[in-house]
N, C-alpha and C positions, 0 to 999 in steps of 0.2 A: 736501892730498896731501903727504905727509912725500919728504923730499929719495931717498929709497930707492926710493922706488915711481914719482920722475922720471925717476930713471934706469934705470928697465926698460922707460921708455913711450917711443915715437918724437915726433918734433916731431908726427906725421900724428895721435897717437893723440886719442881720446876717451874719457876719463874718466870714467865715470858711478858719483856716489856715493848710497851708498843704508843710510839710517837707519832699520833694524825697527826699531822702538820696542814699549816694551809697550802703550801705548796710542794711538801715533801712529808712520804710518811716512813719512819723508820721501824726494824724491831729486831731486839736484844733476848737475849737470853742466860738464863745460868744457875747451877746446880744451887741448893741454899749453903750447903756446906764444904760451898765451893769458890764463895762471891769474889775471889780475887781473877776467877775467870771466867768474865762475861765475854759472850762472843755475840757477835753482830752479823746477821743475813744479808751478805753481801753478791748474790747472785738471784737476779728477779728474772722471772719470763720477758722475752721480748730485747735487752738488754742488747745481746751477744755475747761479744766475747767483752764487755767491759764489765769491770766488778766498781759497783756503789754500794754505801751504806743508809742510802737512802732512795725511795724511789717515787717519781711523781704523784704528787695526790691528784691524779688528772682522771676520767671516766668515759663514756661515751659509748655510741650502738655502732654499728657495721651489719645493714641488713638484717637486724633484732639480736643481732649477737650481744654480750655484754663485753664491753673491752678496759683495762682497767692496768695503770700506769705506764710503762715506755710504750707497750699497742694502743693503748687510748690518745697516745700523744702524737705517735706517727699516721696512725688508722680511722680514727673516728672523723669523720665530715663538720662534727659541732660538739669538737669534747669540753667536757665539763668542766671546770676549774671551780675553785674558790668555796669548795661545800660547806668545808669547816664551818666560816665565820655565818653563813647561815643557819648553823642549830642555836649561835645566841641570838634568839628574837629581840633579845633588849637592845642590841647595840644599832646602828644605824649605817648603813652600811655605804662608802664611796669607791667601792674597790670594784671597778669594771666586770670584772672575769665571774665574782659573787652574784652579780644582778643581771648577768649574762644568764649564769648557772640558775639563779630564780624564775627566769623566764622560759627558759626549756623544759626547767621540771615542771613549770606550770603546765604548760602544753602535752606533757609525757602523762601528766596526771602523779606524778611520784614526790614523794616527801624530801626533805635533803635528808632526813634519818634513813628514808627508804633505799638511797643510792649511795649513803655513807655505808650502809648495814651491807650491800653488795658486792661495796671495794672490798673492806676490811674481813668479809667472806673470803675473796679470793686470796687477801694476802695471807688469810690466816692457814688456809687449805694450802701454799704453797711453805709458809713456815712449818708446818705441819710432818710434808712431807720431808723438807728437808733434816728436820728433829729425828723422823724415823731411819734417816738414812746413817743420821751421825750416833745415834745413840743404837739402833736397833731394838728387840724389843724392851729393853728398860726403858723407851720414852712411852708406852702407854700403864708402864705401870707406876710409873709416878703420879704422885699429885700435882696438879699444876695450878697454880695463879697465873693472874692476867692483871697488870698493871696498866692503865691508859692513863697517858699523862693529861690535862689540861690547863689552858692559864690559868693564872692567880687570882683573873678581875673578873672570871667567866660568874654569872649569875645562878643561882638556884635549877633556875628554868633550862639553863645548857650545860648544865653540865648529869642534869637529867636526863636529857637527850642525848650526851655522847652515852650516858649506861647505854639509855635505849640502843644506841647501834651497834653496841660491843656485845648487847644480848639477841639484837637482830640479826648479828653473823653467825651467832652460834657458839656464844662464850655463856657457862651457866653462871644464873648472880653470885652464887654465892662462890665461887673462883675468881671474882673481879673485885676490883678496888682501882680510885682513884690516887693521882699524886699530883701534885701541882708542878708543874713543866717546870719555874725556878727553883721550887725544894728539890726537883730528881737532879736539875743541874747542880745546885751547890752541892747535893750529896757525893756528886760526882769529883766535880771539882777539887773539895776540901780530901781528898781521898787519894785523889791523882797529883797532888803537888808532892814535888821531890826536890830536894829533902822538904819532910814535911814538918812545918815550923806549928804549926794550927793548936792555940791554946785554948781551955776555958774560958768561958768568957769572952769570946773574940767578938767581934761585931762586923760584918763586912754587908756590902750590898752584892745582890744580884743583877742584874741589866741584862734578861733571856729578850737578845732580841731576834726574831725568827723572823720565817717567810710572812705572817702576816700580821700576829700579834709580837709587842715588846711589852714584857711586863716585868716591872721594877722592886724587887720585896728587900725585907733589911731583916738577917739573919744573926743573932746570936748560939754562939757553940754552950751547950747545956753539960753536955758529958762526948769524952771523947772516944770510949771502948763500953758497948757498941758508940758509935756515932748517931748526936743527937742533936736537932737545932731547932728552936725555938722562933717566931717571929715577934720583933721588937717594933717594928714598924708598918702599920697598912699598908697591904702594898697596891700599887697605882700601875697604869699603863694605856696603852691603846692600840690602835688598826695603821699602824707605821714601821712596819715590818719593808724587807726588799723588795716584798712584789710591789709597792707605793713606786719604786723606781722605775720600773718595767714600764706601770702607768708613766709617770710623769717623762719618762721618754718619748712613747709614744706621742704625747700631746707637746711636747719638743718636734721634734720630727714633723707632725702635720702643722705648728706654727711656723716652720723653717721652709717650709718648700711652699706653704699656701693649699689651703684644703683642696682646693679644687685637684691640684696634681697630689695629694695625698690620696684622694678617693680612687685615682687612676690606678692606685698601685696594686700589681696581680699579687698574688696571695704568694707566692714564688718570693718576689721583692720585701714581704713583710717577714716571711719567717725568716730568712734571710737575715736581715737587717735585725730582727728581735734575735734571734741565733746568736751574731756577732755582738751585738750588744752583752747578754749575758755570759757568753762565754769567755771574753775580751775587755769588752774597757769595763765593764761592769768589775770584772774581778782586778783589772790591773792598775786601777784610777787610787792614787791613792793621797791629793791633793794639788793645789798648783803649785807648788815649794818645790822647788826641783832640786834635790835632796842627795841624787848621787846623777851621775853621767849615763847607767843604765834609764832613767824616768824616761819615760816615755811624754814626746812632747803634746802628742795627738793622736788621732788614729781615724784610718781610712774606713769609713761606713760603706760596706756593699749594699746598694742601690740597683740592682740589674736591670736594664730596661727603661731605665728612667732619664729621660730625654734631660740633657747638660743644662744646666745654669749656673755662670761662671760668677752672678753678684752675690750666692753664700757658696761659692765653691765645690760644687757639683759639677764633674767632670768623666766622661770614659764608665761613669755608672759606679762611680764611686764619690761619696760626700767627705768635705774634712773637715773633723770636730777637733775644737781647743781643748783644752784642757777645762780654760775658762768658763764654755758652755757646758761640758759636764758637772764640771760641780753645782754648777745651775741648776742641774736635777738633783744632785746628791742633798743638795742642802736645806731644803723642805723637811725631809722625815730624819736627817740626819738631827736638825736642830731643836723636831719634837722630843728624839730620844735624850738630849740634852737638858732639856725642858724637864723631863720625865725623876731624871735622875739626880738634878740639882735639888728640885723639890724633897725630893725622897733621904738626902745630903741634908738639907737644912732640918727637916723633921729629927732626925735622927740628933743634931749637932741642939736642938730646942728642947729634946729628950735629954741630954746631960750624957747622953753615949758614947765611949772612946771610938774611930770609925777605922779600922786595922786597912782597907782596901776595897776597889768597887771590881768586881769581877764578871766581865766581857762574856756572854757565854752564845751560842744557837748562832744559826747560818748567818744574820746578818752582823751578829755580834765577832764575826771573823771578818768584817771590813774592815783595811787598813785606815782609810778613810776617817770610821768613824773612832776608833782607836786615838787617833792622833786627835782629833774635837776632845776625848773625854780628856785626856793626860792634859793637853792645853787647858779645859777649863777647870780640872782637879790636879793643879802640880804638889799641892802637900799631899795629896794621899795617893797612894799606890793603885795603878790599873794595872789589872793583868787578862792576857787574852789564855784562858786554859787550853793547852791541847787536846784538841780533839771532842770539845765542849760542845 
């Protein structure tokens, strides 16, 4: 919470912050005069017994039901993905799952504000609950704000629209306020480093690179108590976020076997195979450099059903991928986010600004992968990946 938005809250108030994500939506919480203990909703419906701190921005019916995050991902016949990046109308969109999402809401007759405004109903009714459970009745006599983060590079036009869906769920305007997703990261960040060195004056870049958007801002520290930061440099970005990998798998995969037997594949073989992908090499690929004896050389892609071909190695209903062929896919959005942040590097170094570090933050910015790209292509200045960022 930026020193502006404490001073509009009472000591009484409650703060609940809350992360649409394109692919995951988070939400936090915390007393104001209390902000060294924010705590984080880590048990959603649908779930079981596993605890996240995040839960799918995924939607979808069941018989006219409304179904919304892990039930929408397990349940719904044609769930929804990608809403987010449809309330910015400016931007143009190549991201599958979004123009999936645009063609059913056409058909449903519903706006992406209208199906945005329904999720973020649900999550908030279940925050809700859980607040009354943990505080009892001191959670409705508080005052409460509502924080939604969005990007840096988002337009006039969306970020008008995410109001509109924070106020279609049932948040009143004047308890709401925006933050820009890399301001709430570095606020976080410069906060959580231990020991904490963080001077006046400092100048450091952000790199939030998330499920859909990565957006690039360049922060100077203004005052350190409260904590204040200024932007020294425009900041930049775009739609090369993880879920771009998801995609460029997929079109991996049906270039690899040949469309014909891609189209063959039952729906069983695809989650499957997208399952394994993201839970697996997506997260343990961390370049071809084989680095320690643990590196994993390859890995066996579950294919069930899918008739052997032994000239790319398809066997027993199992494919095997290099190392080589994965970063094949990594290296497209990995190399924009480099693109992104070189620019945003020299900007800063043609402003006459000392540059103290570029700091790694959001889901995708926890890729090892792309970690080791940044430090390679910035060895004088310090990367760091924050925990828990």
């Amino acid at each position: 919470m930026s020193a502006e938005m404490a001073g509009r809250a009472t000591k009484k108030s409650l703060v609940i912050g809350i992360d649409f994500g394109t692919t995951f939506t988070g939400v936090a919480w915390a007393i104001v005069d209390d902000q060294k203990n924010v705590h984080v909703i880590s048990a959603w419906p649908g779930s079981g017994n596993r605890t996240s701190v995040k839960i799918p921005t995924v939607m979808g019916f069941l018989e006219g039901r409304f179904l919304w995050g892990w039930q929408a991902l397990s349940l719904a016949p044609e769930p929804i993905r990608g809403v987010k990046l449809l309330l910015d109308e400016s931007q143009s969109h190549r991201y599958s799952p979004s123009l999936q999402a645009s063609k059913l809401l056409r058909v449903m007759k519903k706006s992406p504000i209208d199906i945005a405004s329904d999720y973020l109903k649900k999550a908030l009714k279940h925050t809700h609950e859980i607040l009354e459970r943990r505080l009892g009745p001191a959670f409705k006599e508080k005052d409460r704000k509502y924080v939604l983060t969005v990007p840096a590079v988002w337009s006039d036009k969306a970020k008008d629209n995410t109001l509109k869906v924070a106020i279609g769920a049932g948040i009143p305007e004047h308890q709401l306020a925006l933050l820009s997703e890399p301001e709430a990261a570095a606020l976080y960040t410069l906060q959580a480093i231990q020991p904490n060195t963080i001077k006046r004056n400092d100048t450091f870049v952000i790199c939030d690179a998330g499920g859909g958007t990565v957006d690039i801002i360049s922060y100077r520290v203004r005052d350190l108590s409260p904590l204040s930061l200024e932007e020294v440099v425009e900041g930049t970005g775009g739609v090369c976020g993880s879920m771009v990998l998801d995609e460029l798998f997929e079109r991996f995969l049906e270039k690899l076997v040949g469309f014909e037997a891609f189209e063959l594949f039952s729906n069983r073989t695809r989650d499957d195979a997208l399952r394994y992908w993201q839970d697996t090499i997506k997260v343990q690929f961390t370049g071809t450099e084989c680095e320690d004896e643990f590196d994993y050389i390859g890995w066996r892609l579950p294919l069930p059903g899918v008739m052997d071909n032994p000239e790319i190695e398809l066997e027993g209903g199992y494919l095997q991928l290099t190392k080589s062929q994965i970063q094949g896919i990594f290296d497209p959005p990995v190399q924009d986010v480099l693109n992104l942040v070189h620019n945003q590097v020299r900007r800063i170094k043609v402003a006459g600004l000392p540059l103290q570090a570029i700091r790694l933050v959001g889901g995708f910015g926890g890729c090892e992968y792309l970690y080791r790209r940044l430090r390679r292509a910035h060895p004088r200045i310090t990367v760091t990946q924050p925990p828990d960022a």
